[in-house]
MDAnalysis code that builds the backbone (N, CA, C; Angstrom):
import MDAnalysis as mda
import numpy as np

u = mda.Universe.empty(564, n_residues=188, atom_resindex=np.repeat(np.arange(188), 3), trajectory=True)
u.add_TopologyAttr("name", ["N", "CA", "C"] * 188)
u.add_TopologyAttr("resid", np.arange(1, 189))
u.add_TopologyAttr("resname", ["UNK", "UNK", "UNK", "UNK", "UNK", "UNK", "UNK", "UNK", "UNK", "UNK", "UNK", "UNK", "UNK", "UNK", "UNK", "UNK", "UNK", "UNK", "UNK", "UNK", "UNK", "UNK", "UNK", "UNK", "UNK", "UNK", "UNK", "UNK", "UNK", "UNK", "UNK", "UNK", "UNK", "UNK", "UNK", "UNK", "UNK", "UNK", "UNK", "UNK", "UNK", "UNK", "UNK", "UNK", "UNK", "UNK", "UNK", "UNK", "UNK", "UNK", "UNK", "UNK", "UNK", "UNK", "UNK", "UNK", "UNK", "UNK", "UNK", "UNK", "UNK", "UNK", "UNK", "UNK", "UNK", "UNK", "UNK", "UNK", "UNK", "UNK", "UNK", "UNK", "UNK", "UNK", "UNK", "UNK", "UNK", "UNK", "UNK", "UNK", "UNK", "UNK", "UNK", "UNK", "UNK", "UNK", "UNK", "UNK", "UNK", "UNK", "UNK", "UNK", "UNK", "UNK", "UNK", "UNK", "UNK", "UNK", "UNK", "UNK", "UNK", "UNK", "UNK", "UNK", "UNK", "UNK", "UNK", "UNK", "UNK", "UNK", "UNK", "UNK", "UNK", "UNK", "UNK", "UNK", "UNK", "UNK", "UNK", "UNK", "UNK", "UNK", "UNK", "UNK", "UNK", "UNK", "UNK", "UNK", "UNK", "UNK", "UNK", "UNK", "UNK", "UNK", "UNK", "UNK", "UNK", "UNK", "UNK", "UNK", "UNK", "UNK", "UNK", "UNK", "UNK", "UNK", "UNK", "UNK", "UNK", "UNK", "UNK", "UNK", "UNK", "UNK", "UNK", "UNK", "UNK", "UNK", "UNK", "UNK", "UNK", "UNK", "UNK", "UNK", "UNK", "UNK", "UNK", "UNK", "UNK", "UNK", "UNK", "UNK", "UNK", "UNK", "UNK", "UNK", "UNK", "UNK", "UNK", "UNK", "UNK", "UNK", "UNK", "UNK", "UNK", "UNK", "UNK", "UNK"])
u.atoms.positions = np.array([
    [-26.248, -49.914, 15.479],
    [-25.484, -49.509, 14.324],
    [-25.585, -48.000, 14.171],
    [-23.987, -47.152, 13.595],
    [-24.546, -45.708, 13.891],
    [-24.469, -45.149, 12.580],
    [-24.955, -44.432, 12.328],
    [-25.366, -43.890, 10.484],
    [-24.160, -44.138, 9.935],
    [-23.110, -43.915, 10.364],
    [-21.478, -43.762, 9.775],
    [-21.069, -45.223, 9.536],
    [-21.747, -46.114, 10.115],
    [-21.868, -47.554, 10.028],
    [-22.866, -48.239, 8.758],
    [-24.269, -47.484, 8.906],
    [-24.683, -48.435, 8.458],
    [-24.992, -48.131, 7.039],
    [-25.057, -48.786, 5.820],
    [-24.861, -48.816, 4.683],
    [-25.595, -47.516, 3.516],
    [-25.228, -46.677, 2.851],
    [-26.363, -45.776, 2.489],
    [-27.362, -46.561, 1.545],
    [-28.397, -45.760, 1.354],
    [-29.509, -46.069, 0.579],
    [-28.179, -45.504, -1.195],
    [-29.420, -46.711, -2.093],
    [-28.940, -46.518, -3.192],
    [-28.940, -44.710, -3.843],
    [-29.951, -44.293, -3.724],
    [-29.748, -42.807, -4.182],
    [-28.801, -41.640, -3.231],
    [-28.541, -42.193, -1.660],
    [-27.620, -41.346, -0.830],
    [-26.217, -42.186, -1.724],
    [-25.969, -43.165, -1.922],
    [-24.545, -43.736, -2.603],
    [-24.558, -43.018, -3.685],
    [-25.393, -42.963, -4.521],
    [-25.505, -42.281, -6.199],
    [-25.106, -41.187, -6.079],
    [-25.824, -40.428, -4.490],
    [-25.624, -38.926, -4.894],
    [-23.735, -38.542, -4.623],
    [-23.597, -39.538, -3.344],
    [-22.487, -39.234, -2.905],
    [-21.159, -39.693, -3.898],
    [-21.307, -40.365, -4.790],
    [-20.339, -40.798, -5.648],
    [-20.489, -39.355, -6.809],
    [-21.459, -38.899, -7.237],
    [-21.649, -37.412, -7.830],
    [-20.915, -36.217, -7.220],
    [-20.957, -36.684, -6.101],
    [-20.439, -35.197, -5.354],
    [-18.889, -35.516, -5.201],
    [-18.420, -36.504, -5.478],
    [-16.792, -37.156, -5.434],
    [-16.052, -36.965, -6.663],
    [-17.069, -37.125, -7.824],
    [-16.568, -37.032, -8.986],
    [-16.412, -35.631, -9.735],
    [-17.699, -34.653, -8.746],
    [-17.542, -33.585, -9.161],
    [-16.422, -32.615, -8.437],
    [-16.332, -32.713, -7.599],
    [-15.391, -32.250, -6.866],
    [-14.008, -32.885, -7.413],
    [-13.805, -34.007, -7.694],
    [-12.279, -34.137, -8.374],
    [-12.105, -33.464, -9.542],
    [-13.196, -33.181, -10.026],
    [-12.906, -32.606, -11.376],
    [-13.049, -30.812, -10.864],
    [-13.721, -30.392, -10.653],
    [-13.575, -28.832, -10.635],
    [-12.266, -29.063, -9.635],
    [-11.837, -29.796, -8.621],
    [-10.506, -28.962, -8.060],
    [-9.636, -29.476, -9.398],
    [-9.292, -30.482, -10.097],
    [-8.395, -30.381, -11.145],
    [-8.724, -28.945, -12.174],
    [-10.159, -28.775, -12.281],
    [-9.982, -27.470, -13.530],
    [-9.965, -26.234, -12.335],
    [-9.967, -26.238, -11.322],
    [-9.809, -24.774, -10.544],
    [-8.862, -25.016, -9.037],
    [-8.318, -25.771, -8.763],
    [-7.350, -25.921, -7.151],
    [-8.510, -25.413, -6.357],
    [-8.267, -25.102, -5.248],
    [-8.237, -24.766, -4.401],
    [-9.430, -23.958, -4.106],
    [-9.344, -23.310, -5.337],
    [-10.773, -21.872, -5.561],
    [-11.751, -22.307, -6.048],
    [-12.026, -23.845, -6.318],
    [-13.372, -24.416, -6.615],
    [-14.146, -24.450, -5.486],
    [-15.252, -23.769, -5.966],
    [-16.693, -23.368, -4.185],
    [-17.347, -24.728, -4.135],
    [-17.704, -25.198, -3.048],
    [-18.655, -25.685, -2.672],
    [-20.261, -25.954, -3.618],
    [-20.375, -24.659, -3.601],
    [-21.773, -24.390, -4.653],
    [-21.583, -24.894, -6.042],
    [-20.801, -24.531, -6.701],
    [-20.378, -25.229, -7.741],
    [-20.471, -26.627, -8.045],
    [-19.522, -27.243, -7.094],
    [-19.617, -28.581, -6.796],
    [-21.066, -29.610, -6.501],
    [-22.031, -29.057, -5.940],
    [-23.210, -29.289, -5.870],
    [-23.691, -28.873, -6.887],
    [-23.535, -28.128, -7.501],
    [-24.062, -27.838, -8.740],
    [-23.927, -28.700, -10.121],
    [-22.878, -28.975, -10.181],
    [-22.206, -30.061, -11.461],
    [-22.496, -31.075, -10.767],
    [-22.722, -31.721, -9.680],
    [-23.212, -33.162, -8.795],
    [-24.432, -33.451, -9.102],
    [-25.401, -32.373, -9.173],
    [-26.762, -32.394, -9.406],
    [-27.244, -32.880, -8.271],
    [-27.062, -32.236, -7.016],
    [-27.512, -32.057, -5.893],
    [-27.775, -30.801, -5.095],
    [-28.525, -30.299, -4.373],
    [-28.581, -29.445, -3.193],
    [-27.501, -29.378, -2.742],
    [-27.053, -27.728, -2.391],
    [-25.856, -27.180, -1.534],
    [-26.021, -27.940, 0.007],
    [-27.350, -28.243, 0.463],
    [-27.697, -28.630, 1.185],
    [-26.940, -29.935, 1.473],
    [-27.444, -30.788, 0.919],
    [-26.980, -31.908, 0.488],
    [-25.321, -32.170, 0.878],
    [-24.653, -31.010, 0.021],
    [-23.543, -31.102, 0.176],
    [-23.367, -31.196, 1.515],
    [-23.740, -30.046, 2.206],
    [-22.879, -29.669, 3.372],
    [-23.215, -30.256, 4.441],
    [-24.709, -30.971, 4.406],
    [-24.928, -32.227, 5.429],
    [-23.950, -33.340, 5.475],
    [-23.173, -34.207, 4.232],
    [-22.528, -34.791, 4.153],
    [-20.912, -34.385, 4.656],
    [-20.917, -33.409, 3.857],
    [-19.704, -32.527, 3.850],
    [-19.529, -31.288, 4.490],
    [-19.080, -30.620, 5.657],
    [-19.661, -29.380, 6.102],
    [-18.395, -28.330, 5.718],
    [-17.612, -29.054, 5.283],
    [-16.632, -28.101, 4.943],
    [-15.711, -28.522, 3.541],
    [-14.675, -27.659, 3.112],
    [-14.182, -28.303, 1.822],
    [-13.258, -29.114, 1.880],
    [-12.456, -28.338, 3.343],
    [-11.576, -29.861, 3.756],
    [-11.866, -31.048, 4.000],
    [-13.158, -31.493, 4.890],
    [-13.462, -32.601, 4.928],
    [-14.032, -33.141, 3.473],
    [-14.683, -32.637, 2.257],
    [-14.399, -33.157, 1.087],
    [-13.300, -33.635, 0.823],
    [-12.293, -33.040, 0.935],
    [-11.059, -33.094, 0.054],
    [-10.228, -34.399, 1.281],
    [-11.040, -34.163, 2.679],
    [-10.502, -35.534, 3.054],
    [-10.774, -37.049, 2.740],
    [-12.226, -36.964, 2.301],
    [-12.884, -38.146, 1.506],
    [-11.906, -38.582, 0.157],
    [-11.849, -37.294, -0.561],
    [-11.316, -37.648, -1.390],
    [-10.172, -38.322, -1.650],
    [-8.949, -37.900, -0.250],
    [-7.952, -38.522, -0.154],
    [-8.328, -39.828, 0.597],
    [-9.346, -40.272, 1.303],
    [-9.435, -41.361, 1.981],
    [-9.781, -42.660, 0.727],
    [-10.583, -41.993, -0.536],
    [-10.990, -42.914, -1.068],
    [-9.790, -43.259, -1.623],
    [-9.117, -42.324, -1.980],
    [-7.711, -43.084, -2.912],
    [-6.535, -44.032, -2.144],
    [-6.794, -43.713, -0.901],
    [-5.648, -44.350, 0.227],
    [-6.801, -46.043, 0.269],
    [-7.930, -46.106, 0.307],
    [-8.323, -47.313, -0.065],
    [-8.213, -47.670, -1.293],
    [-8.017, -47.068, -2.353],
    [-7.675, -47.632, -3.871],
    [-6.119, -47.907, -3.627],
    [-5.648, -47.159, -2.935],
    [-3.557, -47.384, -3.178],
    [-3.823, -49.213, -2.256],
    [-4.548, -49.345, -1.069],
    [-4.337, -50.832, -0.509],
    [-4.719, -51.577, -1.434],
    [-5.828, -51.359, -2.109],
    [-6.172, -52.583, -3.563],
    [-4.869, -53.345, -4.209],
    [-4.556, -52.056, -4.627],
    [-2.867, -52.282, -5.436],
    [-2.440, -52.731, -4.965],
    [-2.003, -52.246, -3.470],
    [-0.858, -53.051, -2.976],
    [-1.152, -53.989, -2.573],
    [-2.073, -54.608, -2.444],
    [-2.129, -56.011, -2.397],
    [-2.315, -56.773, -3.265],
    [-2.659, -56.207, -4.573],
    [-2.703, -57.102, -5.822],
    [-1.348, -57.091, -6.218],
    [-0.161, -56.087, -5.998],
    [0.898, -56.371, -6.385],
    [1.816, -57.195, -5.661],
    [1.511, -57.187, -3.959],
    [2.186, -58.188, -3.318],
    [1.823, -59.501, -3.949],
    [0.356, -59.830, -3.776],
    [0.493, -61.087, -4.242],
    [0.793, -61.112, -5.985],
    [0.993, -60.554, -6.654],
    [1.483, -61.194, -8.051],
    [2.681, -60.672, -8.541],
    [3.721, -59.985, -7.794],
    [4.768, -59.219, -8.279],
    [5.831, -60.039, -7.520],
    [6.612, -60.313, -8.651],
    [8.127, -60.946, -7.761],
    [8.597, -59.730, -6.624],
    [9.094, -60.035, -6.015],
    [9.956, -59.022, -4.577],
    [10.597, -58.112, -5.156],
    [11.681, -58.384, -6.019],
    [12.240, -57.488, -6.114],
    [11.635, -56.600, -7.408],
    [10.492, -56.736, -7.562],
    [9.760, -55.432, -8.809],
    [8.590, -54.963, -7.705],
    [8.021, -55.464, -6.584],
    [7.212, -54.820, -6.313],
    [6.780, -53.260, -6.055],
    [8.004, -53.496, -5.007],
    [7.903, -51.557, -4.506],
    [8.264, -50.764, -5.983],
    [8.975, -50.953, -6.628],
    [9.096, -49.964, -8.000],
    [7.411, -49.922, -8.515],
    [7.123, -51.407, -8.560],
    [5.524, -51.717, -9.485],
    [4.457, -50.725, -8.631],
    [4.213, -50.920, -7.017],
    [3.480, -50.455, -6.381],
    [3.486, -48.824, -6.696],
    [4.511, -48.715, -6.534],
    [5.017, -46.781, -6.801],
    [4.434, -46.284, -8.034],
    [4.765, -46.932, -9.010],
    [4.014, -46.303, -10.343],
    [2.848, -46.537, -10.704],
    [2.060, -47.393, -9.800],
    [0.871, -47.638, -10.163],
    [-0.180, -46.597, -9.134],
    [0.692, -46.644, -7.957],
    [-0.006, -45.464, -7.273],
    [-0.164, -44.009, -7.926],
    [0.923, -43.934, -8.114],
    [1.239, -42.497, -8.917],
    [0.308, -41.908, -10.109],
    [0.125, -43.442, -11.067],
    [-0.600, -43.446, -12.027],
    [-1.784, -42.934, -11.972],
    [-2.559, -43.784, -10.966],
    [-3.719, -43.667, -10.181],
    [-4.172, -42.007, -9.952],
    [-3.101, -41.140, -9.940],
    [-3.151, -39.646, -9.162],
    [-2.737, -38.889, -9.918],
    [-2.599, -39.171, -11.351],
    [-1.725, -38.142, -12.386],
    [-2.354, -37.626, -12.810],
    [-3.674, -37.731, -12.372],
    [-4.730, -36.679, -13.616],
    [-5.705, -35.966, -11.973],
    [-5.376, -36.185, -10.888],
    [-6.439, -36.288, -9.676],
    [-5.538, -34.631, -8.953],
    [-6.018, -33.248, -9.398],
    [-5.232, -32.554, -9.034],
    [-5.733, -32.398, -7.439],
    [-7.205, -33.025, -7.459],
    [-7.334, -32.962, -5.975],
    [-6.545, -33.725, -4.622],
    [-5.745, -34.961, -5.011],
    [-5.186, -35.505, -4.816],
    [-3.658, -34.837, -4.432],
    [-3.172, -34.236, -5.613],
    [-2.209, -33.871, -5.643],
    [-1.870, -33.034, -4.820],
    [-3.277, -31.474, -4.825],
    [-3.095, -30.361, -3.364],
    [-3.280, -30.679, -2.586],
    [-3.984, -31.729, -1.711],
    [-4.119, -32.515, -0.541],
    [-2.702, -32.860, 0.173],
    [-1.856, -33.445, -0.990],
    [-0.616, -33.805, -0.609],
    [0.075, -33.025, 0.017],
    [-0.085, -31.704, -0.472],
    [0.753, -30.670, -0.425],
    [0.371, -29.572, 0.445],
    [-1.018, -30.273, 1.239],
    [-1.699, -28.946, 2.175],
    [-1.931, -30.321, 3.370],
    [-1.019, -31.539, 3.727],
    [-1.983, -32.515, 5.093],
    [-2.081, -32.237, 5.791],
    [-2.177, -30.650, 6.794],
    [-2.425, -29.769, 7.767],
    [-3.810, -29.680, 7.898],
    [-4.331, -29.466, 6.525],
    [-5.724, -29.092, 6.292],
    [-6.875, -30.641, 6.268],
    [-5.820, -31.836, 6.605],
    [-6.853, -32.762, 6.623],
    [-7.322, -33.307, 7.652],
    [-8.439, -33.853, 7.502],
    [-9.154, -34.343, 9.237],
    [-8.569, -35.693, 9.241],
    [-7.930, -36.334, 9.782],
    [-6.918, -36.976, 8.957],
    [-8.055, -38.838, 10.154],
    [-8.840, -38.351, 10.907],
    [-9.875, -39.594, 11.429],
    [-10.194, -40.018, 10.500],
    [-10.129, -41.888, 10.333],
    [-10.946, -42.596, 9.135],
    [-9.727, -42.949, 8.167],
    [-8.635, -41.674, 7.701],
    [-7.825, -42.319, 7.097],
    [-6.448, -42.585, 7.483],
    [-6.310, -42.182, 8.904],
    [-5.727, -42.923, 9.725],
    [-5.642, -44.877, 9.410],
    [-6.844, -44.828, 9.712],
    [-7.138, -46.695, 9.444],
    [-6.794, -46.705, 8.394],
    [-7.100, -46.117, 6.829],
    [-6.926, -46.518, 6.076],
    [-5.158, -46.273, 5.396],
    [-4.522, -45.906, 6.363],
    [-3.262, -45.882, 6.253],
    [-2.379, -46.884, 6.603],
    [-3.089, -46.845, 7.690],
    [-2.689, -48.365, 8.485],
    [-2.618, -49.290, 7.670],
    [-3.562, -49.768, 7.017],
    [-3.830, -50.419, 5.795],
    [-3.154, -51.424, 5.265],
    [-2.779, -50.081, 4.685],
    [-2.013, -49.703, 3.416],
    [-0.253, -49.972, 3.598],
    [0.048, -49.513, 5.119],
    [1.216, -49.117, 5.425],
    [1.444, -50.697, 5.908],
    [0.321, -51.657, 6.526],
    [1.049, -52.775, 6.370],
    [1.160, -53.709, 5.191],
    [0.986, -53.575, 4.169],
    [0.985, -54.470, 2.804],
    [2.472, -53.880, 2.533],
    [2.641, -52.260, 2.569],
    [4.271, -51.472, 1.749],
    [4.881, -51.791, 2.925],
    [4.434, -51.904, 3.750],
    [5.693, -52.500, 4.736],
    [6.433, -54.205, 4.451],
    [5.301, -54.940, 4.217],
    [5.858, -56.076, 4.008],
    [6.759, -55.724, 2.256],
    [6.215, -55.334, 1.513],
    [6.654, -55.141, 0.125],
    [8.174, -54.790, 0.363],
    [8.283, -53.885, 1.312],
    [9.696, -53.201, 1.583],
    [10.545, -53.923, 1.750],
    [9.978, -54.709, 2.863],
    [11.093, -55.732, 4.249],
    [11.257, -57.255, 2.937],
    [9.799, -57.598, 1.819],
    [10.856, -58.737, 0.950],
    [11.855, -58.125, 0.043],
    [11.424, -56.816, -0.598],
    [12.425, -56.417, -1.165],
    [13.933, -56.367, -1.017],
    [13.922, -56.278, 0.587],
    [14.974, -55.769, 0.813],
    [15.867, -57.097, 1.352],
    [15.239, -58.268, 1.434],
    [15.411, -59.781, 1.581],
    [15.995, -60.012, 0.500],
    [15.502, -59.903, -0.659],
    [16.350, -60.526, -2.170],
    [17.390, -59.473, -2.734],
    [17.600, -58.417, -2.005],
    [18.532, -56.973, -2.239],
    [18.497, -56.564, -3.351],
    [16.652, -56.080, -3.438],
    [16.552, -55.404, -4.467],
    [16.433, -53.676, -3.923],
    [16.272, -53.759, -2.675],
    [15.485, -52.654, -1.590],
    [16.722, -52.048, -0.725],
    [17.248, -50.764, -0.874],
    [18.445, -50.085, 0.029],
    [17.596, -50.762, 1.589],
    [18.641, -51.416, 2.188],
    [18.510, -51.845, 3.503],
    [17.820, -50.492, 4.546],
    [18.067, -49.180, 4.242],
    [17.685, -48.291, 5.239],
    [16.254, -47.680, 5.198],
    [16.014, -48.091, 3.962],
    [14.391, -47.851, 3.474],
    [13.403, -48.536, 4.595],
    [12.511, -47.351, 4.927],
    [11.158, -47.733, 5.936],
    [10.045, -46.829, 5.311],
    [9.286, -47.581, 5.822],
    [7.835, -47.359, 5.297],
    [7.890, -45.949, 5.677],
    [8.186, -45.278, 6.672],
    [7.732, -43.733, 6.687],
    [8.651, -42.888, 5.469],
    [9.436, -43.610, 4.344],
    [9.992, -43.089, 3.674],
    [8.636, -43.114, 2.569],
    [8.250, -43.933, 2.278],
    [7.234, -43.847, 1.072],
    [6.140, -43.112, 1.195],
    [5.759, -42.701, 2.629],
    [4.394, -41.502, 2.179],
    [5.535, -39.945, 1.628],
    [6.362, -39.722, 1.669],
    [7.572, -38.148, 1.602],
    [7.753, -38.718, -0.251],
    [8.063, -40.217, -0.287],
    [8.617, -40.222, -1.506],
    [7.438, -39.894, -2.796],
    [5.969, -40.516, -1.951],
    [5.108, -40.509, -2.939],
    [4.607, -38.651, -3.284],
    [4.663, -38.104, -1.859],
    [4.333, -36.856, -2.174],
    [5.614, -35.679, -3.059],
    [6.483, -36.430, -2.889],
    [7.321, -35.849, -3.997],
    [6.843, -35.841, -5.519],
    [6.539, -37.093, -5.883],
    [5.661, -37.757, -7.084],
    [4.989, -36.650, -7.284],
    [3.759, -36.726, -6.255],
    [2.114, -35.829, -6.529],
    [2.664, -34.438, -6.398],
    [3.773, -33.660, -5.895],
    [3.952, -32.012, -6.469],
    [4.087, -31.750, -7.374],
    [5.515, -33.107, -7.959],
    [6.028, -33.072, -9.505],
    [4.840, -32.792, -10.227],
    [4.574, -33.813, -10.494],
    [2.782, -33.600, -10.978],
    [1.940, -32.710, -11.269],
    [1.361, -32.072, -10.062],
    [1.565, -30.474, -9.826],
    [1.907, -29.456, -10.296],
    [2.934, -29.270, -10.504],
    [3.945, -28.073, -10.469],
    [4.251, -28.403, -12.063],
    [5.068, -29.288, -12.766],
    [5.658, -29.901, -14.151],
    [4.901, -29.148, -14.708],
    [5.333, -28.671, -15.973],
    [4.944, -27.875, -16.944],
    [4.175, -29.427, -17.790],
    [5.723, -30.149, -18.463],
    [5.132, -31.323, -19.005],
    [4.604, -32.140, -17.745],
    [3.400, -33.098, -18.543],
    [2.336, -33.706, -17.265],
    [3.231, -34.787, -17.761],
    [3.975, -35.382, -18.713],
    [4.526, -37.059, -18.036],
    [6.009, -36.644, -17.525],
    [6.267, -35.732, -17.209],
    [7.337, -35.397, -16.763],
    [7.739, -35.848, -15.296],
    [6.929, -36.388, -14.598],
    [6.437, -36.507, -13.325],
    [7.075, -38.453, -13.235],
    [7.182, -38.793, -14.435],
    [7.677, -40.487, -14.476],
    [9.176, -40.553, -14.755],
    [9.628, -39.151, -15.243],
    [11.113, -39.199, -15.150],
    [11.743, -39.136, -13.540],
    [10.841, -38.286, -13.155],
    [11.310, -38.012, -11.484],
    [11.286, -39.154, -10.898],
    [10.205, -39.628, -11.048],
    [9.590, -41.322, -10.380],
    [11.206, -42.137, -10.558],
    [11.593, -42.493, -11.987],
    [12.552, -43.522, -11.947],
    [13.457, -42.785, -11.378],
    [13.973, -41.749, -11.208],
    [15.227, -41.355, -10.654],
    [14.995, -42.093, -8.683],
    [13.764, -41.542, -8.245],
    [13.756, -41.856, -7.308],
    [14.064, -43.520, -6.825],
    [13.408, -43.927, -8.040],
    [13.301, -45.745, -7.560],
    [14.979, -45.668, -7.515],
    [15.564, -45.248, -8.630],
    [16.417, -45.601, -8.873],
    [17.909, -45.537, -7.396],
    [17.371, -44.569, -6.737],
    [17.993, -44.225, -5.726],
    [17.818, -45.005, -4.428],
    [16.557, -46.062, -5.235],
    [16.459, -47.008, -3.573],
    [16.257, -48.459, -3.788],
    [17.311, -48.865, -5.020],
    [17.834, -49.762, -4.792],
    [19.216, -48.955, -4.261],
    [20.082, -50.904, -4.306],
    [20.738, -50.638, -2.747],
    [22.575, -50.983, -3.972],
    [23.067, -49.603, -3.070],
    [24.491, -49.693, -4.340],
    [25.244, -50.606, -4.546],
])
């Protein structure tokens, strides 16, 4: 079994869920220009610490997006199985979104995936991409879903979402954009 495998000790989990939470929050109160040190600092851990786990800020900020790409498969599979077909992909979309409306770390990630080590959430894309794939293909069975819609449309559509977000002066302003979009993929 190789460390990356095998399960952490309760205080390496404690610390590492500290250093996740702190880091989502200073990049929401600072982008981009939140240090490292800092982050260990509000974690209540060693810089050390940090950078054994983490050796850089991108690979933070890739955790960070990996953990949420395993929170978006939760959903989507709680919404496949309990959402009629033709509400899912709308349901899935806003619940993802939801999930990321306050997560500005989330949001610049979206908007920088050059900068991510993108090993690990690869798989967890995969995931993900087969639950919205099936969501798509029933949708588009009961013609609730524009027939030309594919799954490589929903990672572009969601990061449209997370700039709005971003960028919006008003923060629910970002759910008007959302319905316009759904609205554009049902099928005329």
């Amino acid at each position: 079994m190789t460390t990356a495998q095998r399960p952490l000790r309760a205080d390496a989990r404690r610390n590492l869920e500290r250093i996740l939470a702190s880091a989502r929050t200073l990049f929401a109160e600072r982008g981009v220009h939140a240090q490292m040190e800092d982050i260990a600092a509000r974690a209540g851990v060693g810089v050390g610490t940090l950078y054994r786990r983490f050796p850089t800020k991108e690979s933070l900020m890739t955790a960070l997006v990996r953990e949420r790409f395993q929170e978006f498969t939760v959903i989507a599979a709680e919404v496949e199985s309990t959402c009629d077909p033709a509400d899912a992909l709308a349901t899935v979309m806003r619940r993802h979104a939801e999930v990321v409306e306050d997560d500005a770390a989330f949001q610049l990630a979206m908007m920088d995936l050059a900068s991510l080590h993108w090993e690990g959430i690869e798989q967890d894309k995969a995931a993900l991409g087969a639950i919205v794939r099936r969501i798509i293909e029933r949708g588009q069975e009961v013609g609730a879903v524009r027939p030309d819609l594919r799954f490589e449309d929903y990672g572009a559509l969601m990061c449209s979402t997370t700039a709005t977000m971003h960028f919006i002066e008003d923060k629910s302003g970002w759910r008007r954009q959302q319905e316009v979009l759904l609205a554009g993929l049902r099928p005329d």
